[in-house]
C-alpha positions as CSV (number, residue, x, y, z in Angstrom):
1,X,148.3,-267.2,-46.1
2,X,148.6,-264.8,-49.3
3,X,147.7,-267.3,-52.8
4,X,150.3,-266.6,-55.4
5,X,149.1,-267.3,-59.2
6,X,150.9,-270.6,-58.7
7,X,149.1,-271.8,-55.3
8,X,145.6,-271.1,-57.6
9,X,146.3,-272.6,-60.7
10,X,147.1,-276.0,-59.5
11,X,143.6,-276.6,-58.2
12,X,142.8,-275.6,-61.4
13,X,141.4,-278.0,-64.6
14,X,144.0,-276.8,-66.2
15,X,147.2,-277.7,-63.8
16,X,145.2,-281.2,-63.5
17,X,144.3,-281.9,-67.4
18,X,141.0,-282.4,-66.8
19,X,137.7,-281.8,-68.5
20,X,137.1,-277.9,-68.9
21,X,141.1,-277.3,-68.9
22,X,141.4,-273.5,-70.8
23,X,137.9,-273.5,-71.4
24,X,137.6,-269.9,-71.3
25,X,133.6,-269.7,-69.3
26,X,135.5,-267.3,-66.9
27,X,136.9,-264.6,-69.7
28,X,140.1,-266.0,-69.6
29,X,142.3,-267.1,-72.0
30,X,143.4,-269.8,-70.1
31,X,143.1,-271.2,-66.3
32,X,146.6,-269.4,-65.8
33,X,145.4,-266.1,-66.9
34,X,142.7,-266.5,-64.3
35,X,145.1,-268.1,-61.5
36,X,147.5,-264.5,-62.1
37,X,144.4,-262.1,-62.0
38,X,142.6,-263.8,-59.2
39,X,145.6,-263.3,-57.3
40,X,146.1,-260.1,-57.7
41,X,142.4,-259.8,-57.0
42,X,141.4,-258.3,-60.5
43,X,138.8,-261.0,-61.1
44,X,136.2,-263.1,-58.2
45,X,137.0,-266.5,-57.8
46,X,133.2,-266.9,-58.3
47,X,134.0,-266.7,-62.4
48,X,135.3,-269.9,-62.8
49,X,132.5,-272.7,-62.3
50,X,134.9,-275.6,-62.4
51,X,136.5,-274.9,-59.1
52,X,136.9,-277.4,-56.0
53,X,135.4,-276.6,-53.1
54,X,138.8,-276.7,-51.6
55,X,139.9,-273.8,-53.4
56,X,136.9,-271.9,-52.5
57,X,137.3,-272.0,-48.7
58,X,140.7,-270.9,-49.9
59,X,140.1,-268.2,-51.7
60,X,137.1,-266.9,-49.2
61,X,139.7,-266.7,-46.5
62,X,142.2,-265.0,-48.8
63,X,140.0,-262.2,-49.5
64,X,139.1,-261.8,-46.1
65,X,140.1,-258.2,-44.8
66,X,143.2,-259.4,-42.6
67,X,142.5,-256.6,-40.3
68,X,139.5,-255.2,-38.7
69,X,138.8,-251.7,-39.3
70,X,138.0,-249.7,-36.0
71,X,135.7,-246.4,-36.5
72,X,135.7,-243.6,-34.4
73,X,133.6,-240.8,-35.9
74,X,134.6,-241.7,-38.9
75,X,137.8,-241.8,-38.4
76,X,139.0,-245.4,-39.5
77,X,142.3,-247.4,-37.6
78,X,143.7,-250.4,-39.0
79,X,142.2,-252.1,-42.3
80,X,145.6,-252.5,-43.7
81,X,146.4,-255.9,-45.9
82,X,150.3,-255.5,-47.0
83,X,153.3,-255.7,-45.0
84,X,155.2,-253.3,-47.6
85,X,153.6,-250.0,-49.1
86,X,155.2,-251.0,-52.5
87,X,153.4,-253.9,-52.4
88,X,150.0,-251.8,-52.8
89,X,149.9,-248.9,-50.5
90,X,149.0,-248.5,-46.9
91,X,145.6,-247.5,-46.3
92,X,144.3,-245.6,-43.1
93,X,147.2,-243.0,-41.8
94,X,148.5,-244.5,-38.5
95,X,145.7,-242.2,-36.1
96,X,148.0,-239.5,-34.0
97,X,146.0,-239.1,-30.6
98,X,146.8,-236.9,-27.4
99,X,145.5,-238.1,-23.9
100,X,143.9,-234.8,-22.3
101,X,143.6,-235.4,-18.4
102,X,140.9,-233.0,-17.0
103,X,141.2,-232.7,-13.9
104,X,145.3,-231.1,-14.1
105,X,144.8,-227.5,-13.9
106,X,146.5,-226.8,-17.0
107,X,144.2,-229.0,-19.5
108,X,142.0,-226.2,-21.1
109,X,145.4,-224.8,-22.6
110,X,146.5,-228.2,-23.5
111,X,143.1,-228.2,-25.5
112,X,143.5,-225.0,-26.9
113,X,146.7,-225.8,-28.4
114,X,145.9,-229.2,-29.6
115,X,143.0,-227.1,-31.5
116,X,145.1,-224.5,-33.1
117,X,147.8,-226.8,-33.8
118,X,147.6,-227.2,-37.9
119,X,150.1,-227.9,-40.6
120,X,149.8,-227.6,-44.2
121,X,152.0,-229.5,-46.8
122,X,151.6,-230.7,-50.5
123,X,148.0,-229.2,-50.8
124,X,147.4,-231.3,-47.6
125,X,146.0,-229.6,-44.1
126,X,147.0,-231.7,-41.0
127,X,145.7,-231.8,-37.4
128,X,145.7,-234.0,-34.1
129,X,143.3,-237.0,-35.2
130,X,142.1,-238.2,-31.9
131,X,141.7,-236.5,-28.4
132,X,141.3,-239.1,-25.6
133,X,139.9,-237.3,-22.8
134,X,141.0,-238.7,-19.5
135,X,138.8,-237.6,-16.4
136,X,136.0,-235.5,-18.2
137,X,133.3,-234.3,-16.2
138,X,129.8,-233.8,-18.0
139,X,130.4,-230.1,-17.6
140,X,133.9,-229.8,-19.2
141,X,134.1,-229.2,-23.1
142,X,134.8,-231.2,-26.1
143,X,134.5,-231.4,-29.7
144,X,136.2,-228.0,-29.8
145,X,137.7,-228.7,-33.5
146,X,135.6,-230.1,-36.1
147,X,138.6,-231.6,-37.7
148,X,139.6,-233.7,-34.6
149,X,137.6,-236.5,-33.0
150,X,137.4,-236.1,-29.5
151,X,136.3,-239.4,-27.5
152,X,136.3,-240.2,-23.6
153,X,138.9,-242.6,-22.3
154,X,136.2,-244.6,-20.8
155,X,134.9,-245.3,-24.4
156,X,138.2,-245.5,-26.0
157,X,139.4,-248.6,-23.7
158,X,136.1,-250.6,-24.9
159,X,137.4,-250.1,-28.6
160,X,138.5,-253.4,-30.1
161,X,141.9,-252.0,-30.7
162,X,145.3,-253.8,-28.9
163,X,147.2,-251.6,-26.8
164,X,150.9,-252.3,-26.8
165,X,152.8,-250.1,-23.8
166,X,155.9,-248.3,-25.1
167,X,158.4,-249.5,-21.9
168,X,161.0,-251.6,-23.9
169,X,162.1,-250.1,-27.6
170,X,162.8,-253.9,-28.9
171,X,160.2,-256.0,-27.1
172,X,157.7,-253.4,-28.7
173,X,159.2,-253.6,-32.4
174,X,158.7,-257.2,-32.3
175,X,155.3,-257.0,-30.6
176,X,154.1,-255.0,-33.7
177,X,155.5,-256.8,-36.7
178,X,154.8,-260.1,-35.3
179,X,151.0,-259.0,-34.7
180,X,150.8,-257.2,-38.3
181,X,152.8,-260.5,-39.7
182,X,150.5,-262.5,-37.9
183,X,147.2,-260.5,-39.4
184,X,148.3,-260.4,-43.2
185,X,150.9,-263.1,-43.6
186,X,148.6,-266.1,-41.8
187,X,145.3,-264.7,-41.5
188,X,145.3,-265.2,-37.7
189,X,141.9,-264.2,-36.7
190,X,143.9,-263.7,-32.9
191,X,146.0,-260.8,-34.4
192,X,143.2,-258.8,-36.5
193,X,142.4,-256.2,-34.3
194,X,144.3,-253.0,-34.8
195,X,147.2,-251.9,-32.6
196,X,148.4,-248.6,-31.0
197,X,151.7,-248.0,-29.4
198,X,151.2,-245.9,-25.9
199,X,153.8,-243.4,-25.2
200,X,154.2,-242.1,-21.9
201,X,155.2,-238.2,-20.9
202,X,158.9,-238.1,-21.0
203,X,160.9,-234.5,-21.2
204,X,163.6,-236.6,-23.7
205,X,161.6,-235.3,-26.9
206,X,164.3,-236.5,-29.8
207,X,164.1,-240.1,-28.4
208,X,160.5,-239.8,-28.0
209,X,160.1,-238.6,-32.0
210,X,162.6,-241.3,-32.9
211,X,160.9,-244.0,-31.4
212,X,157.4,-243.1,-32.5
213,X,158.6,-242.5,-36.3
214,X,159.8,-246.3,-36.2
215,X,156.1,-247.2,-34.5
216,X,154.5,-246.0,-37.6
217,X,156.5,-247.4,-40.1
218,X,156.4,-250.6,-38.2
219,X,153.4,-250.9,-37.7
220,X,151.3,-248.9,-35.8
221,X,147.8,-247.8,-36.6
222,X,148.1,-245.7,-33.9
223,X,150.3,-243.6,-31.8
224,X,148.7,-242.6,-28.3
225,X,150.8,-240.1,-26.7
226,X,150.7,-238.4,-22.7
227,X,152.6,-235.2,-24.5
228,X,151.8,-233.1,-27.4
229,X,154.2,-231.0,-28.7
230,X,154.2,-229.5,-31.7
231,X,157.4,-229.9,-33.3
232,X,156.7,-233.6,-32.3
233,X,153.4,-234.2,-34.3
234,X,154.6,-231.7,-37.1
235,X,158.0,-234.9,-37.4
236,X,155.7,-237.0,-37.3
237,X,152.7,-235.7,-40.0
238,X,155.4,-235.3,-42.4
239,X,156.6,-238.7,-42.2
240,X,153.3,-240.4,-42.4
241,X,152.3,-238.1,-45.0
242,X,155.4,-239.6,-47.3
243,X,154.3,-243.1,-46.1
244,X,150.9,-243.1,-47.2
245,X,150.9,-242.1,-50.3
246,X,150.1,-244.0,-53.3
247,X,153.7,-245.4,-54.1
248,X,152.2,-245.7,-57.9
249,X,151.1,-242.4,-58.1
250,X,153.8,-239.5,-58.1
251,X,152.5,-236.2,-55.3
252,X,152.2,-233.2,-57.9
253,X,150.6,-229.8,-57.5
254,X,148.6,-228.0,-59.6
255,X,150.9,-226.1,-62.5
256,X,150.6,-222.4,-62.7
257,X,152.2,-219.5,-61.8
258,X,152.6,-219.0,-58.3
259,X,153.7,-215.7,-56.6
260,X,155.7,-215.1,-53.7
261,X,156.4,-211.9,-51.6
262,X,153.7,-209.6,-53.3
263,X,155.8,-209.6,-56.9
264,X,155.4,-207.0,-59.9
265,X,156.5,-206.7,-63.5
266,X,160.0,-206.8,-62.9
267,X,160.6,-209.7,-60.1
268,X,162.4,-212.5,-60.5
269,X,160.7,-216.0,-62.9
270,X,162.0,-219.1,-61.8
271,X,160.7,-222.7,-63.4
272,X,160.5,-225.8,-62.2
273,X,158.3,-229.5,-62.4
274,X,155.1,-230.0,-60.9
275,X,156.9,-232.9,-59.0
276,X,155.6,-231.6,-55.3
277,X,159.1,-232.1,-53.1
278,X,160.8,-230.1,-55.8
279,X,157.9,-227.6,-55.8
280,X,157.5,-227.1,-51.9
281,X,161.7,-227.5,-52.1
282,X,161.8,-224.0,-54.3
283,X,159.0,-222.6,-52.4
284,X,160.0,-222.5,-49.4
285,X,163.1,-221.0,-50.5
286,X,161.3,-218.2,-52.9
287,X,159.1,-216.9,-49.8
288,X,162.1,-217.1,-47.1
289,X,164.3,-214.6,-49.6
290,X,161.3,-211.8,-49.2
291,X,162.0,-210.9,-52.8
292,X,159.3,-210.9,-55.3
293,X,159.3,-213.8,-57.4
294,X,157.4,-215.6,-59.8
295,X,157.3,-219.6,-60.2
296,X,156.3,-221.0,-63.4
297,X,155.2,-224.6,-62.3
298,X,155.4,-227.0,-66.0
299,X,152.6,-229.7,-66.2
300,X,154.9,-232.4,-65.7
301,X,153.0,-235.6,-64.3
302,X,154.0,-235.4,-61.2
303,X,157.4,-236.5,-61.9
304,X,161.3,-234.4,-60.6
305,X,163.1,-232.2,-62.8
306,X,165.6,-234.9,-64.5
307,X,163.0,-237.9,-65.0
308,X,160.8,-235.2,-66.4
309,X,163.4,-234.2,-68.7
310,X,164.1,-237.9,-69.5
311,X,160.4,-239.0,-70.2
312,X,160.3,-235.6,-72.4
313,X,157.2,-234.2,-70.5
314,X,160.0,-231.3,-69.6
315,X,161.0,-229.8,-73.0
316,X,161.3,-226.8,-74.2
317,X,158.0,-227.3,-76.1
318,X,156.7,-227.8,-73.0
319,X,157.4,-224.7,-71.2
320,X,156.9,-222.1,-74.2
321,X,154.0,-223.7,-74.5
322,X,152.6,-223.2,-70.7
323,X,154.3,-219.4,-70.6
324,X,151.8,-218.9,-73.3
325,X,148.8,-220.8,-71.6
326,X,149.3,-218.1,-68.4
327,X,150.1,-215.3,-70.8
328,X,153.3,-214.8,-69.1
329,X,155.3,-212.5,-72.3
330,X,152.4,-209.3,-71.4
331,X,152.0,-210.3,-67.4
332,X,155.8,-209.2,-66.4
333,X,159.0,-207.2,-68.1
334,X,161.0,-209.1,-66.8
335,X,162.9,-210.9,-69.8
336,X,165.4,-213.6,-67.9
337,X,163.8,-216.9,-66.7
338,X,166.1,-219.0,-64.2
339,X,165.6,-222.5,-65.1
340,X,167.1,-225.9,-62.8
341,X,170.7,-226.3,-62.7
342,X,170.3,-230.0,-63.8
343,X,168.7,-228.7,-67.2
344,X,171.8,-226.6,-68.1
345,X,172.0,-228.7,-71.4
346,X,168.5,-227.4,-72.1
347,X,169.6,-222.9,-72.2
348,X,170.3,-222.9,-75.8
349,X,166.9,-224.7,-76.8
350,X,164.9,-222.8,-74.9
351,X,166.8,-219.9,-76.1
352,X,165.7,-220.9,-79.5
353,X,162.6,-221.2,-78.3
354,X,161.8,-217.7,-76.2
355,X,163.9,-215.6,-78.6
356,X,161.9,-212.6,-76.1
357,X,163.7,-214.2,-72.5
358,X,167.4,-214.6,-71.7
359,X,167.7,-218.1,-69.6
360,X,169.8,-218.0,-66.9
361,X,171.0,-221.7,-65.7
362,X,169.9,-221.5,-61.9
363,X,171.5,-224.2,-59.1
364,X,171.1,-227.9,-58.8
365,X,169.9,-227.6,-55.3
366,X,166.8,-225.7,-53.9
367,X,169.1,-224.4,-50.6
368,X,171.5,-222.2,-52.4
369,X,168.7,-220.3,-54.7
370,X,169.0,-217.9,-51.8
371,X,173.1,-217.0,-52.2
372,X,172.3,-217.5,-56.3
373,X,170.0,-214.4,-56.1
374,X,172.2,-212.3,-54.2
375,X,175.0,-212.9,-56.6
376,X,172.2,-212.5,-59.3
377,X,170.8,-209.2,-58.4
C-alpha cells in the first residue's frame, strides 16, 4: 500500500512521546516534517535512526518500483507508480507496436510504410516504437529504421510482459485497471509485470482508434496491433503525447519569429504566447492560408494567452521588449501587428507602447484567422 504522512508518523517517537520525540538527527524540524517528506519520497527513511524495524520493512516495500520495467533495445514498457498523471506524471509512453507477418506477400510494403511513417508535433518527432516480426526467415530484413525497434515474435513472447487479448471491450477495461490497481495500489508482486492490450486486424477503423485511445489511458504500456494505419497511429501519438507530459510543467516552444509561406517586408505579423497548443493552433492556420506571414512568439513560460496576460508575463512591456530583441522595427515595413482577440483590452497600451505599429485586435479562435485575413487584406 501507498504510506501517507499519517501512516509514517505514528511509528514515529514523536506520535508515541517517547525518547528522541522532535529530536531533529534527521534534518527535520520535527518527526512530522519527516513523516510528510518521506512520503512524498523527498527524504530516505534511512535519516531517521530511531525508527522500528516495523516501519522499515514498511517503507522498503513502499519504495519498491511497483512495476517492472521491461527493455527492448532500450526501449522501456511499464515502470509506472501512479494511477493518475496528476498525481506525478506517467513515465514510459504506452509502446505502439505493429505485428509484420513475413511470409504474406505484401509484408516488405507493410515495412516500408511503417518506416516512412513519421509525425512531428510540439518540437516532438514520432514513429512506430516496436515492430514484432511474425515469421522472419534469417534472410528477410529488419532494423530498417533506426528509430524503431524491431524484435522477432519468437523473442517478444519470452518478454516478461502480460498479454491481455482485446475480444471483450469491458472484460478488458477491468483486466487493466485491476492489474495496474493491483501493481501500485497493493504492491502485489503477481500484477508487476507490464501489460499490452492485443488488437486484432478489423476493417472497423473508428472503433478500433476508440478502443485503443481508452487502452492507453487505462492502462496500457502497450498497444500491439495486426494493422497499421496511419491515421490510426497519428490518433493515437497525439493523444499519448498530451498524456505524458509533465502535468507540472506547461509544453512551450522556443520564442522567436517564425515565418510562414516564404514572407517579405510587407507580410502580415501576428503575436501570440509561447504556450505550444496555442502556437501549433496559429501555425497551422498561418501556413494553410499560403500568405506570407510573420509570427512573433512572446517568452511567456509556457503558459495560453489569457493566464499569460493574468500572471503579467504577457504585457505590453513584454512584447516591445521581444520586437526589439529580434530587431523586428528594421526587419519588415509592415507597421500593423494583429494581436489575440482575448487581449482586445491590451490595443491601446500597446499603442502607447509601439507608437511605430497600428495594432489590429485579431479573433479569439485560431480557426477563423483564415476568413479574418480575407476581410483584412
Amino acid at each position: 500500500m501507498k504510506l501517507s504522512g499519517l501512516d509514517i508518523f505514528k511509528y514515529l517517537p514523536g506520535a508515541k512521546k517517547s525518547l528522541h520525540t522532535n529530536c531533529k538527527e534527521c534534518g527535520c524540524p520535527t518527526c512530522m516534517a519527516f513523516a510528510i517528506k518521506l512520503a512524498q519520497k523527498q527524504i530516505t527513511y534511512d535519516r531517521c535512526k530511531y525508527m522500528s524495524e516495523e516501519l522499515k520493512t514498511l517503507c522498503k516495500k513502499n519504495i519498491k518500483s511497483p512495476q517492472k520495467i521491461v527493455k527492448i533495445d532500450g526501449l522501456k514498457i511499464g515502470g509506472e507508480n501512479v494511477l493518475y498523471r496528476h498525481e506525478k506524471k506517467f513515465i514510459n509512453k504506452t509502446v505502439l507496436a505493429v505485428i509484420v507477418n513475413c511470409k504474406t506477400p505484401d509484408y516488405k510494403e507493410k515495412l516500408k510504410r511503417i518506416e516512412n511513417f513519421e509525425i512531428n508535433r510540439v518540437n516532438e518527432k514520432m514513429k512506430i516504437d516496436l515492430v514484432i516480426l511474425r515469421n522472419k526467415e534469417k534472410h528477410q530484413p529488419e532494423n530498417l529504421c533506426d528509430e524503431t525497434v524491431y524484435i522477432e515474435e519468437k523473442d517478444f513472447l519470452k518478454l516478461s510482459i502480460k498479454k491481455i487479448e482485446d475480444t471483450n471491450f469491458k472484460k478488458t477495461v477491468e483486466k487493466l485497471v485491476k492489474t495496474r490497481t493491483k501493481a501500485i495500489i497493493d504492491h502485489n508482486e503477481k500484477y508487476c509485470d507490464p501489460v499490452y492490450v492485443y488488437l486484432k486486424s478489423t476493417t472497423n477503423k473508428y472503433n478500433l482508434c476508440a478502443r485503443a485511445s481508452y487502452y492507453l489511458c487505462k492502462y496500457a504500456n502497450m498497444l500491439v496491433f495486426e494493422d497499421f494505419d496511419e491515421n490510426l497511429f497519428t490518433t493515437l501519438m497525439i493523444l499519448r503525447q498530451n498524456i505524458y507530459t509533465d502535468p507540472q510543467k506547461p509544453l512551450q516552444v522556443e520564442p522567436k519569429i517564425y515565418e510562414f509561406n516564404n514572407p517579405d517586408e510587407n507580410s502580415l505579423i501576428f503575436i501570440t504566447t509561447n504556450f505550444a497548443l496555442t502556437f501549433f493552433a496559429v501555425a497551422n492556420e498561418l501556413e494553410n492560408l499560403k500568405i506570407p506571414s510573420y509570427l512573433v512568439v512572446i517568452p511567456a513560460c509556457g503558459m495560453s494567452v489569457l493566464t499569460a496576460f493574468s500572471a503579467e508575463k504577457f504585457t505590453a512591456k513584454t512584447v516591445v521588449k521581444t520586437l526589439k530583441k529580434f530587431d523586428l522595427l528594421n526587419k519588415v515595413k509592415t507597421r500593423k501587428i494583429i494581436i489575440p482577440g482575448l487581449l482586445a483590452h491590451m490595443k491601446d497600451d500597446l499603442e502607447k507602447s509601439l507608437p511605430e505599429f497600428e495594432i489590429i485586435v485579431g479573433t479569439v479562435e485560431a480557426y477563423s484567422i483564415g476568413e479574418f485575413v480575407k476581410k483584412l487584406i
